[in-house]
N, C-alpha and C positions, 0 to 999 in steps of 0.2 A: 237660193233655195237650199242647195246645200249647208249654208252654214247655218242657214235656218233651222232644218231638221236635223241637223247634227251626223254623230255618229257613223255607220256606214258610209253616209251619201257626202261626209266627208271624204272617206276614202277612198270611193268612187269619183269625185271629181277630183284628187290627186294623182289618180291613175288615167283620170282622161287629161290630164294636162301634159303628161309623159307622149302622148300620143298628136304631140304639134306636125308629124309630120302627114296626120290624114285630118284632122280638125281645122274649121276655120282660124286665121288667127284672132279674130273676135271672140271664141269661144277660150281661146289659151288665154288671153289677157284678162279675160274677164275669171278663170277658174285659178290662175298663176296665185291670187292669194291665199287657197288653201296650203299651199307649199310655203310661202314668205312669210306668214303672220302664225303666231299661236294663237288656238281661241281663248276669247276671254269667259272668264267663269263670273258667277255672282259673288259678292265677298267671302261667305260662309261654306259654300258650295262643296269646298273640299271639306271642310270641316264635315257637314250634312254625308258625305259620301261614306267618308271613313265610318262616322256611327251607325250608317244601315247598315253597311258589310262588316265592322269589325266588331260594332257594339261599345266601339268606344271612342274617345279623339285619339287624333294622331300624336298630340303631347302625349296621353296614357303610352303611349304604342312606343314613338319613337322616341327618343333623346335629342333630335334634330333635325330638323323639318323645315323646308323651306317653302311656301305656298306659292311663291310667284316662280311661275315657268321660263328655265331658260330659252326652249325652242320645244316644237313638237317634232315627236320622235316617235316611232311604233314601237312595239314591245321587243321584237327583233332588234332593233336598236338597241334599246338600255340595256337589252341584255348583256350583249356582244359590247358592250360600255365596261359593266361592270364583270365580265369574264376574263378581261384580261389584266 
């Protein structure tokens, strides 16, 4: 269900996986791959995102761009990535 619906209820079932020690472990195994897998996008997808919000691709925008994801990371992440 979660990866189903994406978003949020992604991040909600990361934050109940943190929580193995009040959750069945049926519930952590089965939630454990929001934490291990990045999700997958449709081929275009990133492309599609960039020209709703940017109004253009990410070739126009950036100089180098890479569409396959290393890992999923929260924005508090890359940040604290790219800060130091």
């Amino acid at each position: 269900m979660c990866l189903k619906n994406g978003g949020i209820y992604v991040k909600l079932g990361q934050g109940l996986v943190t929580l193995s020690h009040v959750l069945p472990a049926v519930y952590i195994s089965k939630l454990k791959v929001l934490q291990d897998q990045c999700l997958t996008r449709k081929s275009n997808e990133v492309e599609q995102v960039f020209r709703e919000d940017f109004g253009a691709s990410y070739a126009e925008i950036f100089e180098d761009f890479d569409e396959i994801p290393v890992a999923a990371a929260s924005l508090a992440q890359v940040s604290a990535k790219y800060q130091s």
